[in-house]
N, C-alpha and C positions, 0 to 999 in steps of 0.2 A: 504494500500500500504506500502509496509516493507521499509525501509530504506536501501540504498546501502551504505556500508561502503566502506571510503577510500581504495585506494588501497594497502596503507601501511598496514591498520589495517587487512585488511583481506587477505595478504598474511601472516603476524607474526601469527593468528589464525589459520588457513591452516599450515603452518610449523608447530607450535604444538599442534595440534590436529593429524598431520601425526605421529609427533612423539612419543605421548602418545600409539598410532594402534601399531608404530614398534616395542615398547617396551610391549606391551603386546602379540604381538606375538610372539618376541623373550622368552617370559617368559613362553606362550603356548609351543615353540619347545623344550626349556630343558627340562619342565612336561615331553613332551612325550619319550625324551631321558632316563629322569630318570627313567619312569614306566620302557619302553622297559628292561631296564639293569633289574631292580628290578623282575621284572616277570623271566626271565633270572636264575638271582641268586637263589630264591624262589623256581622258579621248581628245578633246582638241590639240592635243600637242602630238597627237599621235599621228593626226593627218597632216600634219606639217613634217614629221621627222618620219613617218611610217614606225616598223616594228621595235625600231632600235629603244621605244618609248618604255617598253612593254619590260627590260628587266629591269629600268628601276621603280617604273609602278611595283610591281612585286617585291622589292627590299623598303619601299616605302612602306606598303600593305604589312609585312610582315613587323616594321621595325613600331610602327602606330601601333598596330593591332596587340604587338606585344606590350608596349606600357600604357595602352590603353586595360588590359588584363588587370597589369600589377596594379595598377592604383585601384580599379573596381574589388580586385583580391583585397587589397589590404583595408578598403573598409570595409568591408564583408566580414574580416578575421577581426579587427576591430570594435567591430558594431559586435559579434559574436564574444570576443574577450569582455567588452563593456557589460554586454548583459549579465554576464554571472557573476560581477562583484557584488559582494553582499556591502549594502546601506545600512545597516543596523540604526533606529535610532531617526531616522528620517520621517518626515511624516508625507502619507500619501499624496502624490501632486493634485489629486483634486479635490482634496480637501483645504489645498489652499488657494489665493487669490490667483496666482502667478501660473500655478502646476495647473489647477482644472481652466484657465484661459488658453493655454498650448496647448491642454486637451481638446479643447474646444474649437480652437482654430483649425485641429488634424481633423475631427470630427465633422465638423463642415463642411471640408474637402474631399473627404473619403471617406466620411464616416458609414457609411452606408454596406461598404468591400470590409471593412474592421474587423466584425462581424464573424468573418470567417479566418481571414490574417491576426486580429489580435484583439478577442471578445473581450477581453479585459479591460482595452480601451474603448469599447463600443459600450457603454452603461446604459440600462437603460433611463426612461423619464422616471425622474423622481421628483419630492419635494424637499428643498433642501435648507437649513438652519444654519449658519453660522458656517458655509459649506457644508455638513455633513449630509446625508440621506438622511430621511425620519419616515419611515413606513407612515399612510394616512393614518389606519389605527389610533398611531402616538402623536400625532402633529398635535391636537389641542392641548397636552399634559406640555408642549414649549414657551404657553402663554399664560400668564399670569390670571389675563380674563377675558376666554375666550366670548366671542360675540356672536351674534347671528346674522350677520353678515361681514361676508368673506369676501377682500378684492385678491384677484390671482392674477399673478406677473409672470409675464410667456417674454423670455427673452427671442432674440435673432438668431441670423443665421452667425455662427464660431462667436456666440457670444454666451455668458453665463447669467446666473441672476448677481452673480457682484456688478451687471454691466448696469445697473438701476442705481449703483451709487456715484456715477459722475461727477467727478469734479469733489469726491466728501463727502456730500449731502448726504443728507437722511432722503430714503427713497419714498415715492410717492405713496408707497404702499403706511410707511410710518407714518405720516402725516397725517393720512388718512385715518389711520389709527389712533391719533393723538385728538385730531379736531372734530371726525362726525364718527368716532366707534367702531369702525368698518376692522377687520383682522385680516393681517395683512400676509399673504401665502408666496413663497417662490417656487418657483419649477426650473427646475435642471433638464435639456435634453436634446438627444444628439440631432443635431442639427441636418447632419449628412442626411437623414433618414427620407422617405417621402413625406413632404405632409400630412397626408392621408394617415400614414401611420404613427406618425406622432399625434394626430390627433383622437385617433383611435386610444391610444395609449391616457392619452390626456382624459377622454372621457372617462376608459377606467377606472382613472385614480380618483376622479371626482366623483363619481359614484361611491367608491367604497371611505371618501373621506365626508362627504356629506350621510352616509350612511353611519359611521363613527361618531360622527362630531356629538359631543354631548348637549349642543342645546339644537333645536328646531333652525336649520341654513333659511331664513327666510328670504335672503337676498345673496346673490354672487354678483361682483363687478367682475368681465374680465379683462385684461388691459396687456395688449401684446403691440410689442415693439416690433416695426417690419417683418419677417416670417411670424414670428408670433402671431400679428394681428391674424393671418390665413391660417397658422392652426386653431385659435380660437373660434373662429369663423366654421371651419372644417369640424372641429368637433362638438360644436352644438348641434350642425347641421346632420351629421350623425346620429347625434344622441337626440335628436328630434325624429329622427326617422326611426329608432331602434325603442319610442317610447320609453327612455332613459331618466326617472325620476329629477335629479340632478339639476336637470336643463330647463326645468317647469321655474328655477329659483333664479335664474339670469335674468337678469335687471337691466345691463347695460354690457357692450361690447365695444371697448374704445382701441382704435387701430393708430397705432404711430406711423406715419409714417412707412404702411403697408401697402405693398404694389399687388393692390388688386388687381389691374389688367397687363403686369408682367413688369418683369425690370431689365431696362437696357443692355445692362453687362450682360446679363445670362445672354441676353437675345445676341449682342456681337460676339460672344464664345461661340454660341453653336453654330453662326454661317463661316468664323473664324477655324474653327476645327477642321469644315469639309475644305477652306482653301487650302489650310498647308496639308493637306495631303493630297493633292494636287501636283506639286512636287519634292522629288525623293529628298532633297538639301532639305526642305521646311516637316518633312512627314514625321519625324521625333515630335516637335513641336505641336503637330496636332493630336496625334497620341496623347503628349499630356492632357490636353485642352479635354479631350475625351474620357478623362480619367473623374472626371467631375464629378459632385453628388449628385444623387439625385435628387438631395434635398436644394443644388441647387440650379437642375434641369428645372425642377415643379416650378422655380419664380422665374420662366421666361415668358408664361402665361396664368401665372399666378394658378396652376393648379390644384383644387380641394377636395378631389376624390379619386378614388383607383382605377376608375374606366378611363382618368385621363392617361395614365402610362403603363398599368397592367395590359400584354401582350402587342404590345406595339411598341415598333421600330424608333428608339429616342435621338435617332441621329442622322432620321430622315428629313432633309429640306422642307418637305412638302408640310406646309401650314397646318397643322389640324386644329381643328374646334374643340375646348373646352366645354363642361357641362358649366352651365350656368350655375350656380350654387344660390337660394332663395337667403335673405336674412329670415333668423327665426322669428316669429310672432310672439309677440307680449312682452319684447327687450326692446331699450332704446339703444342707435349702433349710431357710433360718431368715426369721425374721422380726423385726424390730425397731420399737416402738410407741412414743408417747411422746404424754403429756398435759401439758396447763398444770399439772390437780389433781396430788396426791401420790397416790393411789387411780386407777386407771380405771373404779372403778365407782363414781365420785364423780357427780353429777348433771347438774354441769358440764363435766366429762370426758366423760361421754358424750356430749354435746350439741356440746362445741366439738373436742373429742381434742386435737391438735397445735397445729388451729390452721388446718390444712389438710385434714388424712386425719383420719377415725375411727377408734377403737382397730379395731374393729370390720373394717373395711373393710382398713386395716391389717395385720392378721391374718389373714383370708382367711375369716371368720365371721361369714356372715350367714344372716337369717332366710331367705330362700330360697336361695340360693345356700352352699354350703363351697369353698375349696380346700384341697388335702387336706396343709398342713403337719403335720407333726409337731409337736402340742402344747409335747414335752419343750427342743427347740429354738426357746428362743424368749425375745424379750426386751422388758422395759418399762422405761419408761426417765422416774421422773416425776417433774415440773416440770419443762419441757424443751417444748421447741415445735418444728415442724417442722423448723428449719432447724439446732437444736440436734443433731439425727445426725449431719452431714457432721463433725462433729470432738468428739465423749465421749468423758470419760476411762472413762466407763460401757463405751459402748458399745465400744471399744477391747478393755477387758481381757476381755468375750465374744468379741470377734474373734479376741483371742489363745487363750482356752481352745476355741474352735471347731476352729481352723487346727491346732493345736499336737496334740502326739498322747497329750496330757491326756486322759482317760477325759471325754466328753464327758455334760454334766447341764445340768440349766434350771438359767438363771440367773435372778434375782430379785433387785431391788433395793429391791421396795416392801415397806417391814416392816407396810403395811396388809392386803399380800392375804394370805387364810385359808390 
């Protein structure tokens, strides 16, 4: 019977053993770079000098290909020596700020292939305290007094629930707990994953943690930053169709800064992948590009259920249509925007938005596509960049007149819009 290592030890092992793979395949993609160009160069010189070309391609081929070996070898032995030093004494990296943020960044990227290369690092969704995991069960025994109503914080994509403390602050969630009573919950999870399935996941827990909770949940806020806003989204919409008790207690659904009808970068990777394989010098390159989550394929069209990429082709050109995804009934759903400009209908604003999301996309208003928020709820928030939602004094004192049982009205910060 093998012995289980800590789970300190064997998540530092796991990180480099991953990272000793990345770095040999990164040293695989330049080889192949280097032949591609070299073969390139070779033939054309070849029809200028004819054969005589052809036996120092060959002591070239061999002399490249040879320390192109050694260096891929030696992090290979490397990454393999590093893995089995024992850390005694260490504490697990995702239990702290720094360790589960590197996690989170691999997990976004790949988190989805982990899974099977390094389940250790693929965790699943949890609710997490101080860092730690806390089974639903035990989450109310972390509060002093708990309430009956719950706000729950869905962080991004390679992002953690430390990402709600921006800049120091106390996160919106504390605030909220301090001014109108609300308890305030974080979720941890892998990002790489499909939406869909993190939202599946997410229903889960909140079933069996509103099933636990020792007082009656009569109210859940839920509040997701960029991907979050789509898994929140995704898994009401779920636990609306699954008849999921849970879901009957959602109140309101506030989206930061989430690309409902897709986000730019995803969409320039995936016509950016099929160029460079187009030629053999660029085809490493698209390789990687291909290596992507599918957590974050899902945000090229903001997709929130499994018929969007369950058995079909993720790396075909050809457009396909998204199912429309309905807001649930008897919640209020807001939205929150934000641009570099001070205007969003600045020219730049519309072109960069955040940074990341378009106002546009953002909002849920586009030229072919609407999703059907309510206008009047709704927030811009500008000079401010994407990552500027997770902690606004802006965007705060809307959460507070949202939550609160203040006669709700649009709020507006831009003294540019008409």
């Amino acid at each position: 019977m093998t012995q289980q290592l800590p789970q300190s030890q064997a998540e530092v092992q796991a990180l480099t053993r991953l990272a000793g793979d990345e770095f040999v395949g990164a040293v695989d993609g330049i080889a192949a770079i280097h032949r591609a160009i070299s073969d390139r160069v070779f033939a054309a010189v070849r029809v200028g000098v004819g054969p005589a070309a052809d036996p120092v391609k060959l002591v070239h081929d061999a002399i490249t290909d040879g320390v192109y070996a050694v260096v891929g070898g030696t992090g290979f032995v490397v990454g393999e020596v590093a893995s089995a030093v024992q850390v005694p004494g260490v504490t697990a990296p995702s239990r702290t700020v720094w360790g589960a943020g590197i996690l989170a960044a691999v997990q976004g990227l790949i988190g989805d292939a982990l899974a099977d290369e390094e389940p250790i690092l693929a965790s699943p969704m949890t609710f997490r305290v101080d860092g730690a995991p806390v089974p639903p069960e035990l989450l109310a025994a972390h509060f002093a007094v708990p309430t009956t109503r719950l706000v729950v914080h869905l962080h991004g994509l390679v992002e953690t629930e430390h990402a709600w403390r921006l800049g120091g602050r106390p996160t919106y969630g504390e605030r909220l707990e301090t001014e109108l009573g609300y308890t305030p919950v974080f979720v941890r999870y892998n990002s790489g994953l499909h939406i869909s399935e993190n939202a599946a996941e997410l229903s889960a827990l909140l079933a069996r943690l509103v099933a636990a909770w020792p007082l009656p949940v009569h109210e859940i806020c839920l509040i997701g930053h960029s991907m979050g806003g789509l898994v929140a989204r995704s898994a009401c919409h779920q636990a609306d169709e699954a008849g999921e008790a849970w879901v009957r207690a959602v109140r309101q659904v506030v989206c930061l800064g989430s690309p409902h009808l897709g986000a730019p970068l995803e969409q320039l990777a995936h016509y950016a992948a099929a160029a460079f394989d187009l030629l053999p010098e660029t085809r490493p390159l698209g390789k990687l590009l291909r290596r992507r989550s599918a957590g974050i394929r899902d945000l090229r069209h903001g997709s929130l259920v499994d018929e969007d990429w369950r058995d079909l082709d993720v790396d075909t050109l050809r457009t396909r249509a998204v199912r429309e995804v309905p807001l649930i009934a008897g919640a209020e759903h807001y939205f929150v925007t934000a641009t570099f400009t001070r205007s969003p209908k600045h020219p730049l604003g519309l072109i960069v938005g955040d940074g990341l999301v378009l106002s546009g996309s953002g909002s849920g208003r586009g030229w072919a596509r609407r999703i059907g928020f309510d206008g009047v709820d709704s927030l811009h928030v500008p000079e401010a960049n994407h990552f500027s939602l997770l902690n606004h004094d802006v965007v705060y004192a809307a959460l507070h007149s949202w939550l609160s049982s203040t006669p709700r009205k649009a709020v507006r910060v831009d003294t540019l819009w008409p």
